[in-house]
N, C-alpha and C positions, 0 to 999 in steps of 0.2 A: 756359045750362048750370047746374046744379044743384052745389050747393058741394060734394057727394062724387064728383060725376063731374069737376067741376073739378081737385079734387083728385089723382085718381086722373090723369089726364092729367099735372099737373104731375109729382109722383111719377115718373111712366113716364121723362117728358122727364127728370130728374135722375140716374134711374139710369143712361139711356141713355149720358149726359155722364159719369158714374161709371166706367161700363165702355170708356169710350175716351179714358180718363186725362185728362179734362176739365173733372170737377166739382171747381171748386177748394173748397167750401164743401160737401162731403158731410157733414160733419157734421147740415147740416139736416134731410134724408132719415135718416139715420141715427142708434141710440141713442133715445132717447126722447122725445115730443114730445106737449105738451098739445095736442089734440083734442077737436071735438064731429062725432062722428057717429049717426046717426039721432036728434037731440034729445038725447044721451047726451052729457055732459062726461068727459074720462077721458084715456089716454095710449094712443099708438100708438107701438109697442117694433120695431126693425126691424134686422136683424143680415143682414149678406151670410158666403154659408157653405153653396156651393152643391154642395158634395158631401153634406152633414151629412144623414142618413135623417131624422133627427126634432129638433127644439129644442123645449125646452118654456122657459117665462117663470119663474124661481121667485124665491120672496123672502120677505123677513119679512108680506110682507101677505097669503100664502098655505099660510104654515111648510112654505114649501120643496118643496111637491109636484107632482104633474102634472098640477092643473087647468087652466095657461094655456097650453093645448098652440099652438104659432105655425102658422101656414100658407107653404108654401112657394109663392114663383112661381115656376114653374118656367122662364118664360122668361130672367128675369135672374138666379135662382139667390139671393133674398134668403128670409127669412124675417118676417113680420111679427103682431103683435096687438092687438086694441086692446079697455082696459080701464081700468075706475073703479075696479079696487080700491086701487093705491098713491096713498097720501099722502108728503106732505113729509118727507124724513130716512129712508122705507125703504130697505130695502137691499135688492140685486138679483143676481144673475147668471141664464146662459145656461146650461140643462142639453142638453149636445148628443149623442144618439148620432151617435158619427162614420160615417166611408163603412164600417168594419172593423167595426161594430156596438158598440165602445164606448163606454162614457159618460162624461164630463168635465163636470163644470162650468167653464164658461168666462167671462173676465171682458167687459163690454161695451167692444169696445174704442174706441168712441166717447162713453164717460162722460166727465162733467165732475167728477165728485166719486164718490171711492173715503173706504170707511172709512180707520180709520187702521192700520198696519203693527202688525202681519203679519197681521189679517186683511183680504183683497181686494175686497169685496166695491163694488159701483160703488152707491151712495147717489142717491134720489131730490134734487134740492136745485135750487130756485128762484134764479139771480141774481137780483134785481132791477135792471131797466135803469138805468144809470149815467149821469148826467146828466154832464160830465167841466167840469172849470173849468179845462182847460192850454189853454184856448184860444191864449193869450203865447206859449207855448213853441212853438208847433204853426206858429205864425205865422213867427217869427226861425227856426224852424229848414227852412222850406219857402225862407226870402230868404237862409238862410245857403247857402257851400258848404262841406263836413263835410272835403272835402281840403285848404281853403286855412284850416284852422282849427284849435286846439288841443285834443287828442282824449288826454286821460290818464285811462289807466280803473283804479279798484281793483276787483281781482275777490275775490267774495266765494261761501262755501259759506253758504247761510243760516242752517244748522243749528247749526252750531260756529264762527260770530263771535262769538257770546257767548251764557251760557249762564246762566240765575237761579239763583241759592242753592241750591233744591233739585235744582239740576241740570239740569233741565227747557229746553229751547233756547228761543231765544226765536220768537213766532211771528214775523207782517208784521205786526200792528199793533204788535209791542213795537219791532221793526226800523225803524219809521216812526217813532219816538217818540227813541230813539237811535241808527242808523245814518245819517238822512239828514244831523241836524247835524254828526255828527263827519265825515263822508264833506264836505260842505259848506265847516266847519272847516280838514279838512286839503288844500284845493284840487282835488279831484279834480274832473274835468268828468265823468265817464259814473261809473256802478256796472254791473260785469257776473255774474250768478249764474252758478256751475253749475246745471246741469239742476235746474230745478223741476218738474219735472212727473212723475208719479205713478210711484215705484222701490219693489218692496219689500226691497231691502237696502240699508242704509244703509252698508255699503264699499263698492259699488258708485259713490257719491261722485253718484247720477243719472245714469250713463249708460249704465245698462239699465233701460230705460221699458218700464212695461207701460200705462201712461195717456196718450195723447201730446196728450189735450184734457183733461186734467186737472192742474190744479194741485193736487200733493200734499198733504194734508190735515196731513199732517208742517211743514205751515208757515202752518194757518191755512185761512181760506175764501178762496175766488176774490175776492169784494167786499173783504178786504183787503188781496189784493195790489195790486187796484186802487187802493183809495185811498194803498198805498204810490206807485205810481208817480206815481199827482198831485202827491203830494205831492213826488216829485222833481223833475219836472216844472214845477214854481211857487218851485224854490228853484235853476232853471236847471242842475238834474243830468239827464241822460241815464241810459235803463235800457235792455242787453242782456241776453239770456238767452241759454246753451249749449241745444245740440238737437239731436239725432243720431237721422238717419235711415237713416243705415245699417246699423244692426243694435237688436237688441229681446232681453227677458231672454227664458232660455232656461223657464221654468217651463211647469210643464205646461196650468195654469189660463190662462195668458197668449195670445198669439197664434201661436203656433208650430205645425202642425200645427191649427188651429182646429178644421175639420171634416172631422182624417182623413187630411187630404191636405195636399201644402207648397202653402199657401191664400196666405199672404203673405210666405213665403221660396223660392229657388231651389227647382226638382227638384230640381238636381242635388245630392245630397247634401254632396260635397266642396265644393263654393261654397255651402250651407246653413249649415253649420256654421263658425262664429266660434271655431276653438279658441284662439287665443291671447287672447281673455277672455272664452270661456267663454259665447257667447252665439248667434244667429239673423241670419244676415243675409238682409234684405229681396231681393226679387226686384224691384230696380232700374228692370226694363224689362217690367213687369206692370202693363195699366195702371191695373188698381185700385189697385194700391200706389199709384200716385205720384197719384193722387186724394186718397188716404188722407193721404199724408205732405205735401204741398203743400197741401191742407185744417189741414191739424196747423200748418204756417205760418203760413201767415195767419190763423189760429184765433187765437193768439197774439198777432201783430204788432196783429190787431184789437181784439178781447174783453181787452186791457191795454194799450192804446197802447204799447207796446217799441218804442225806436227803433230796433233792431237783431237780429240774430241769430246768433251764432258757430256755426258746421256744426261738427259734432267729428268726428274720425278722417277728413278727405276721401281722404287716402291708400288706407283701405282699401277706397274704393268706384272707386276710380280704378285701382286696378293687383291685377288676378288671382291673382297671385304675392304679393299682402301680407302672407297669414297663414301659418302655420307648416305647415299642411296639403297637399297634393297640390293640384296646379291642372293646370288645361288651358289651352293657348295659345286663342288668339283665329283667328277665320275666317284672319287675317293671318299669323299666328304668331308673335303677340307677346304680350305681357300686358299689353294694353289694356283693362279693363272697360269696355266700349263704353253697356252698358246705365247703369251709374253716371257715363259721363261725360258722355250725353245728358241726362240725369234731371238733375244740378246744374245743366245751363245751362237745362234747361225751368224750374227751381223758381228758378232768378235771373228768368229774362224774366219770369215771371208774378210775382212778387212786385215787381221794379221797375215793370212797367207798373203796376200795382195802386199803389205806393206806393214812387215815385223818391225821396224823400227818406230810406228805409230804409236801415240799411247792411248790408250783407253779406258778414262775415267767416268766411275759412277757417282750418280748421287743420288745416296740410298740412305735412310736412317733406320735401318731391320738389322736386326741380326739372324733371322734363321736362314735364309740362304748364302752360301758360299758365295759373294760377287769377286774376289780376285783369285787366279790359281785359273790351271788344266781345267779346260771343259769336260776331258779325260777322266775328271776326277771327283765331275758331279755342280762343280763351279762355271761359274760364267763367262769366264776367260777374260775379263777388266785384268787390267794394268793395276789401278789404284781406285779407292774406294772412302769417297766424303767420311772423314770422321765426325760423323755427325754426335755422338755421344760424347767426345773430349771437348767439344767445344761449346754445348748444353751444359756439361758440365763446371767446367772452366769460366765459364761466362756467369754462371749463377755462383762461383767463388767469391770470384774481384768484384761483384758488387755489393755481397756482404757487408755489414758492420767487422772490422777485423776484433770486434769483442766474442765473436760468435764464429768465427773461422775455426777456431781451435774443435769446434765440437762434428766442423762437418769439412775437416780436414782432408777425407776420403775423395771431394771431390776433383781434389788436381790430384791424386795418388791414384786413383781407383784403373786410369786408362792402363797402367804398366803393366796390367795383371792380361790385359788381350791384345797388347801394342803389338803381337806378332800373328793375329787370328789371322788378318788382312795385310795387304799393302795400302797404308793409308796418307793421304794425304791429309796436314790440320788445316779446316778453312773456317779463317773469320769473313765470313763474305757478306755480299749485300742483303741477303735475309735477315739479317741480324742488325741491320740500322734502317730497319722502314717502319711503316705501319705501328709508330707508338712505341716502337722497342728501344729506341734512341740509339744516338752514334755511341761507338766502341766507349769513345772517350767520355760522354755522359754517362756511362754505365758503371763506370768507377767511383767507389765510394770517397766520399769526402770535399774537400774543400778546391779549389782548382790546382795546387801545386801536387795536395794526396794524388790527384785525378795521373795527373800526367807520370807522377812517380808509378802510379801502378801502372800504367800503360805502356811504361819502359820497361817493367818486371813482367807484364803480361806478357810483352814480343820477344823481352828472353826465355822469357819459359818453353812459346810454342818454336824457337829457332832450336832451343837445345831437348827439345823433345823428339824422339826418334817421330820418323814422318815428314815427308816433302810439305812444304808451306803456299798457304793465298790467303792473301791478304787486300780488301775491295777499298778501291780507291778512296782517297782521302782520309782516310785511317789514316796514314802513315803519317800523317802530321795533329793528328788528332783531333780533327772538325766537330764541332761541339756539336753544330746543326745535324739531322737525321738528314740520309739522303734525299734527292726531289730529280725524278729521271726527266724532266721537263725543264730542267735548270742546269749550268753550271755547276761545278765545283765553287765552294766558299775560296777562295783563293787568296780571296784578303785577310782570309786569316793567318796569312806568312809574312805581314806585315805587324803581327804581335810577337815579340822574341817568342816567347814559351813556344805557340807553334810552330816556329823558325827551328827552334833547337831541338823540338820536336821531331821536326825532318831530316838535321842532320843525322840524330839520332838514328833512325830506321835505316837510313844508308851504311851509314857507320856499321849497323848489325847483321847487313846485307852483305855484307862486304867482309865482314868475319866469317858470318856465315861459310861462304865460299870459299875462304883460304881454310879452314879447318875441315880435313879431313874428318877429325874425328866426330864432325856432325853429320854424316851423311854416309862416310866409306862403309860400314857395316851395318847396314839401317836392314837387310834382310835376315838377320838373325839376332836372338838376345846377348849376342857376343859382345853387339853396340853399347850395352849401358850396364853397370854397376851400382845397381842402388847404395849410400851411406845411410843415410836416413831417412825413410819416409813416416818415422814415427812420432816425431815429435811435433805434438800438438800443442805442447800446453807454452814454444816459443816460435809455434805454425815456421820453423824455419824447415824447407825441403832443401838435401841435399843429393845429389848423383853423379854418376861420373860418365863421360864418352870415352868411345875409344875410338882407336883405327885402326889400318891392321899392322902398324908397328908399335910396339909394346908402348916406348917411352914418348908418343906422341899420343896422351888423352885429356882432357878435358875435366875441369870438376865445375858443376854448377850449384852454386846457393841461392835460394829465392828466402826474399824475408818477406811472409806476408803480413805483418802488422809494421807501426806504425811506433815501434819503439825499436833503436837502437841495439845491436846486441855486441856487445862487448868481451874481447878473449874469449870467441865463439868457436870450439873445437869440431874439427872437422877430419874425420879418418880419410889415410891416406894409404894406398897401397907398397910404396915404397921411399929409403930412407932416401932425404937430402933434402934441399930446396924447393919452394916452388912462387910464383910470381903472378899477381894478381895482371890477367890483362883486358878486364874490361869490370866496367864498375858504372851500373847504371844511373847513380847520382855526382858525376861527375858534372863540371860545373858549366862544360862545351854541350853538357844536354838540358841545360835545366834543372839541373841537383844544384847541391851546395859544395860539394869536396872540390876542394882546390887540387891535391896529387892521392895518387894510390895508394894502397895499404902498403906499409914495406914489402918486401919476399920474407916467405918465413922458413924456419928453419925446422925439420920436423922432431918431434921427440918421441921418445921410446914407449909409450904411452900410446896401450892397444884403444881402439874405439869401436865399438861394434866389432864388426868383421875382419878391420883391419888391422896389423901390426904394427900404424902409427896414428901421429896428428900433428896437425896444424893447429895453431889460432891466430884468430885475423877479426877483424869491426866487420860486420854484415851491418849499412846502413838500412835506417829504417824504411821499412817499403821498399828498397832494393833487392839489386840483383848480383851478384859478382859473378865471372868466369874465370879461374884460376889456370895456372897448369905447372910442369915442371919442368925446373931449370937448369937443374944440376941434383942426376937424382941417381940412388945406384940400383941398377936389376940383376937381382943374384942370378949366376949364372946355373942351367940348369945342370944337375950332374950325373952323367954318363950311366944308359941303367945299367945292370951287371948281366953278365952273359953267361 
């Protein structure tokens, strides 16, 4: 067979797979591609857009006119052409008359590189194949298992972690040069971005994409993202990235209406339309979409080795009634998006078979559908699933008056009663410091020392709370300002001790974090934690325990949440001997007052609740302590009878 009828054959076969939601790598059919045909070197350009009367090719290599008229097939409804005239670095779009006879230029929406904001235009540009050296990491993390392990992510907007002198953000090769050590530095195990890939409004924060195989040129070339990731990758950090495929910007250049007609969003108008932000939702159960967006996946996961993915808004592709607008029930007469909730577990199955050591995280705030667990079994097949209720919760605690804690104590207790419905991850993320709602650290009650003391009791709570942790930049030193994605990080504010100690602080707890098993090793069953006391209200002191999976290595956590001291404060222990306070969040290296720790206490005979002993030890006020044991004895079990 002849290499252009080869061609043309394979071609067929890919569309074929395209059009019955199959081709998970349509990228390669699609968008532009170096060819030799007839003896000729040059590019064939190929756009699906089968209503569209006419598409022409236009660009800087033809100043924009209609000599590169495309041909339509008409059996699968693509458009294609093939030419020597672009070189490296032009620029391109799709002049389409639509099915109504007008004309749009339209963006390719399988480029890999877009100029830079606010002009769109999709840019000729050559990766060069990547030779990758994480081979290590690639290895330990196919022998590790990501459930029985310590998962602390800091999330980051690329753009406004930090910002040069003249303003200017930094790109991925400046972020690889300073983000991975300090990320490194301050113990975090993964870094997760919001949306990288190609937005043209920057409030939009990336989660209205009109590039969803392109990395944003707002943060560099694709080759340095990559060699960011190596490089995270070889200093054993992990890299997610945010992705939403549920809806697309609404502009007119974009994908909406492409050619004419709702090409890659619903008919139906009312489920087309994303009014509550403003934006296009995808036609779920189309099966070119979920070619397109399932392509857009693994495009990613591949072409940057990511160990992960965060879906964004799963909510509103799961339930009819989500947005603000008119809906219709379901064949059933519910408000089931059946189309969006087939579409996530197809894009789990194919992305796990592809590549099981990927994780795949939701963010969903429902509880009626199953999102982590066997597809098998009626769930969505996520990895882990946003706890969005523990941290609505939690968050409306620590700003309380602690005169008033004691009556709505439920809500830091309330998560352990489902802490195993899901695998979930706790995210204090950037939602929670925009739009009025102020940073972490404003959100704590009290005067500026109360503020930080809780926010040191806050980040023990969610470390020793069963659940992988994220935590969004500048937290971690506790930035009084609410975030500004147009801006830098406050950075000068590590120039004031409190927030200085502030940060050693979260490292220091990152760093615990990780050496204790007993916060992470059994987090898949309630084997991990042993409540003492979730009931005492009237001195709001929460007590629990970790474990691991060797007996004498567990953990006991006390949170004080008021603002008095407690004294000879007993605490049930499961067995007799010692135990040694080893982290005590008003220490004087974080900003507390205590000069040294409690002594080790000795336990007494003296049942407490559940258990057959106790302790007493000083729980400072607004602190935190994590204890453990020292020297302790575990009866030995005795032999049953036969």
């Amino acid at each position: 067979m002849q290499t252009n009828e080869y061609l043309e054959v394979e071609t067929e076969d890919a569309i074929k797979r395209f059009h019955s939601g199959e081709n998970f790598y349509s990228q390669h059919i699609f968008g532009y591609h170096q060819e030799e045909q007839d003896g000729e070197t040059g590019f064939v350009f190929r756009v699906w857009a089968p209503n569209a009367q006419q598409i022409w090719l236009v660009g800087t290599f033809n100043d924009w006119d209609e000599s590169l008229p495309m041909q339509k097939n008409e059996a699968y409804g693509y458009w294609e052409v093939f030419t020597s005239r672009p070189s490296e670095n032009d620029l391109y779009k799709y002049k389409v008359r639509q099915a109504d006879g007008r004309v749009v230029y339209k963006i390719d929406p399988f480029a890999i590189s877009f100029e830079k904001r606010p002009d769109n235009a999709a840019v000729i540009h050559h990766v060069p194949e990547k030779k990758w050296k994480d081979g290590l990491w690639y290895g330990r993390k196919k022998r590790s298992n990501f459930f029985q392990r310590p998962i602390n992510i800091y999330e980051v907007h690329a753009s406004s972690w930090k910002h040069h002198e003249d303003g200017t953000p930094y790109s991925f090769a400046d972020l690889k040069e300073e983000l991975i050590p300090y990320v490194k530095e301050m113990g975090y195990t993964h870094i997760e971005f919001m949306p990288l890939m190609e937005h043209p409004l920057g409030a939009s924060w990336g989660y209205q994409l009109i590039g969803y195989f392109a990395l944003s040129s707002y943060y560099g070339k694709p080759e340095e993202f990559q060699d960011f990731v190596e490089a995270c990758h070889k200093q054993n950090i992990g890299v997610f990235v945010d992705w939403v495929p549920g809806h697309c910007c609404i502009n007119d250049d974009a994908l909406p209406k492409y050619d004419g007609t709702p090409q890659f969003e619903y008919e139906n108008p009312d489920r087309a339309a994303n009014i509550r932000w403003g934006s296009v939702n995808f036609d779920l159960g189309k099966p070119e979409v979920q070619s397109f967006l399932i392509s857009s996946a693994l495009f990613w996961l591949e072409m940057y080795h990511i160990d992960g993915i965060r879906v964004d808004a799963v909510s509103s592709m799961l339930y009819l009634d989500y947005d603000d607008g008119p809906w219709e029930p379901n064949h059933e007469g519910g408000n089931r998006n059946y189309e969006g909730y087939y579409f996530l577990q197809k894009l789990n199955a194919v992305v796990k078979l592809a590549h099981p050591e990927v994780m795949m995280i939701a963010e969903e705030s429902s509880s009626d559908t199953q999102i982590t667990g066997l597809i098998e079994s009626g769930a969505l097949g996520f990895d882990y699933k946003w706890n969005m209720g523990w941290m609505n919760d939690v968050l409306d605690f620590y700003k309380m008056d602690p005169a008033f804690r004691k009556d709505h104590f439920n809500l830091i207790t309330f998560s352990f009663m489902y802490m195993m419905q899901e695998n979930y991850i706790l995210p204090l993320s950037h939602d929670e410091v925009v739009h009025g709602k102020r940073s972490l650290m404003h959100k704590m009650w009290g005067d500026r020392y109360k503020q930080f003391s809780q926010l040191r009791n806050l980040y023990t709570y969610m470390i020793a709370h069963p659940g992988k942790k994220l935590l969004f930049m500048g937290s971690e030193w506790g930035q009084f300002l609410e975030w500004k994605y147009d801006e830098g990080l406050e950075w000068r504010d590590l120039e004031d001790s409190m927030n200085k100690n502030m940060q050693h602080f979260t490292a220091c707890l990152n760093n615990l974090y990780k050496e204790q098993p007993a916060l992470w090793e059994l987090e898949e069953s309630y084997d991990t934690i042993s409540i003492i006391d979730a009931d005492n209200r009237n001195d709001s002191v929460l007590s629990f325990i970790r474990k691991s999976k060797k007996k004498k290595d567990f953990l006991i956590i006390v949170l004080n949440m008021t603002p008095v001291e407690r004294q000879d404060f007993p605490i049930g222990v499961p067995y007799q001997g010692s135990y040694k306070e080893i982290w005590n969040t008003e220490m004087q290296e974080f900003g507390g007052t205590w000069e040294e720790h409690n002594p080790d206490q000795l336990t007494e005979e003296v049942p407490f609740k559940e258990y057959p002993y106790r302790i007493k030890t000083v729980v400072p006020a607004l602190g935190a302590l994590i204890i453990q044991p020292d020297k302790i004895k575990i009866p030995r079990k005795r032999p049953s009878a036969k």
